[in-house]
N, C-alpha and C positions, 0 to 999 in steps of 0.2 A: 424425508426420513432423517434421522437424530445418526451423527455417526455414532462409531461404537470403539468404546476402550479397545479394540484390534487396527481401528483406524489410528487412533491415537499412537498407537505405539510404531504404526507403520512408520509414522514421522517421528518417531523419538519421544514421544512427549507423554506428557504423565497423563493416564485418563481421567484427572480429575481437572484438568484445564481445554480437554475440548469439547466444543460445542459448535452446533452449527457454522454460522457466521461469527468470525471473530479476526482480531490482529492478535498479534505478538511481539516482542523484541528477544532476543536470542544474544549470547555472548560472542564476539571473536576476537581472533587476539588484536588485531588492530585499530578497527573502526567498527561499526554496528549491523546485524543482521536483523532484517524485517520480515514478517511472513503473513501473509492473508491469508483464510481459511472459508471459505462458502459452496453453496448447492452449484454455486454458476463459476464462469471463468471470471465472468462479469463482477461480481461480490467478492470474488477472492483480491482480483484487483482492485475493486475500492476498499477491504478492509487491508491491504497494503499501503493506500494512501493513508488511512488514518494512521496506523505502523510511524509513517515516515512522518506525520505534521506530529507525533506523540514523541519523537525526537527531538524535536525543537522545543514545544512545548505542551502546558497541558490543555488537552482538547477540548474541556469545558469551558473554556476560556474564548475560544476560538467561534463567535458568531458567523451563522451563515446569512449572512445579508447580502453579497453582489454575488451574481453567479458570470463564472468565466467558462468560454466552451473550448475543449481542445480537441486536436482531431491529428492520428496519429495513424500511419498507414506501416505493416511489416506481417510476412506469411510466417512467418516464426514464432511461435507462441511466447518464449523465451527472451525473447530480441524484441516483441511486441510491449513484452513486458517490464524490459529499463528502459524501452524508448520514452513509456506512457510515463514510468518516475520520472525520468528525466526530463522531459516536458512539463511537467506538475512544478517539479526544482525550477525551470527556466521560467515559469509562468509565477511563482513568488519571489524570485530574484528581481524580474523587471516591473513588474505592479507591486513591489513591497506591502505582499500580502501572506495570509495562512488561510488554510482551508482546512476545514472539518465535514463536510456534507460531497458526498460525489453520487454520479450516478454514470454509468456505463454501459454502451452498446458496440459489443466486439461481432464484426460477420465478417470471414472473410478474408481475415488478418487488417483489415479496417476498425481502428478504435475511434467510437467518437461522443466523448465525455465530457461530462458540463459536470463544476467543482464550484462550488458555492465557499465563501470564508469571509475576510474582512481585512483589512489594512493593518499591519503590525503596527500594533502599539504596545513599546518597550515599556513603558510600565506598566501595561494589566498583562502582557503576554510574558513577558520577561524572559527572552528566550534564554534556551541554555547553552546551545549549539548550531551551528552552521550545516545543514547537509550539504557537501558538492557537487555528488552525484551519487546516481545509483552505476556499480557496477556487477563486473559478471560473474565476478566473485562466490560461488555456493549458489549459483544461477539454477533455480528450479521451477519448474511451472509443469504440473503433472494431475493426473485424475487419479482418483483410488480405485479399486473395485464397487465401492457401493454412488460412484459417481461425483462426490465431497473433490474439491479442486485445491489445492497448494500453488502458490507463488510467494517466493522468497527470492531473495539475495544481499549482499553485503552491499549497505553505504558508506560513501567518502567522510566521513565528518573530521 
């Protein structure tokens, strides 16, 4: 089911920008707010990850050719949810990679997510920015009434 312009506005936002599955970036005054929006807990956190690789850079860009598996354990839906950014951050710091493609299976407060992307390359990716982390910052991860899932918070950049 399609949310509806009453959803939209629950989170603030204009009804002419949601729709099912989707990412966002949002303003703050510091650094950047990201938000994922899906049917599942699962979608909402992978359209956060694209959020965060769409900070760096643009996503079209970004091939999914190796796939990397992460696996993230925390009962807190909230704390489950900068652990998983920040692992994804940890996982293109040390493989000098980006990712565009994920896929996710939360049971349990058990995350274990396989992220597909490619090796950063500075001239076709051209980053613009460094994320350092996600923090807990506007830390949100919540269900609506019609079952539509929110996770957001503020990155380091």
């Amino acid at each position: 089911m399609k949310p509806t312009c009453t959803d939209a506005q629950n989170y603030g936002l204009n009804c002419m920008t949601m729709s099912r599955a989707h990412w966002q970036h949002y303003s703050h005054p510091a650094d950047m707010g990201i938000r994922g929006f899906g049917a599942s807990l699962e979608e909402a956190f992978e359209q956060a990850a694209m959020a965060l690789t769409a900070i760096i850079t643009d996503l079209k860009k970004v091939k999914p050719r190796q796939k990397v598996e992460i696996i993230y354990e925390e009962q807190d839906n909230e704390l489950l949810f900068v652990g998983w950014l920040n692992a994804l951050l940890y996982e293109m710091a040390t493989r000098h990679m980006l990712f565009s493609r994920f896929e996710l299976k939360i049971d349990d407060g058990h995350l274990s997510a396989k992220a597909w992307g490619q090796e950063l390359d500075v001239e076709k990716h051209k980053p613009v920015v460094e994320v350092k982390a996600a923090t807990y910052a506007d830390l949100k991860v919540e269900q609506d009434k019609k079952g539509n899932w929110l996770a957001q918070c503020v990155v380091d950049v």
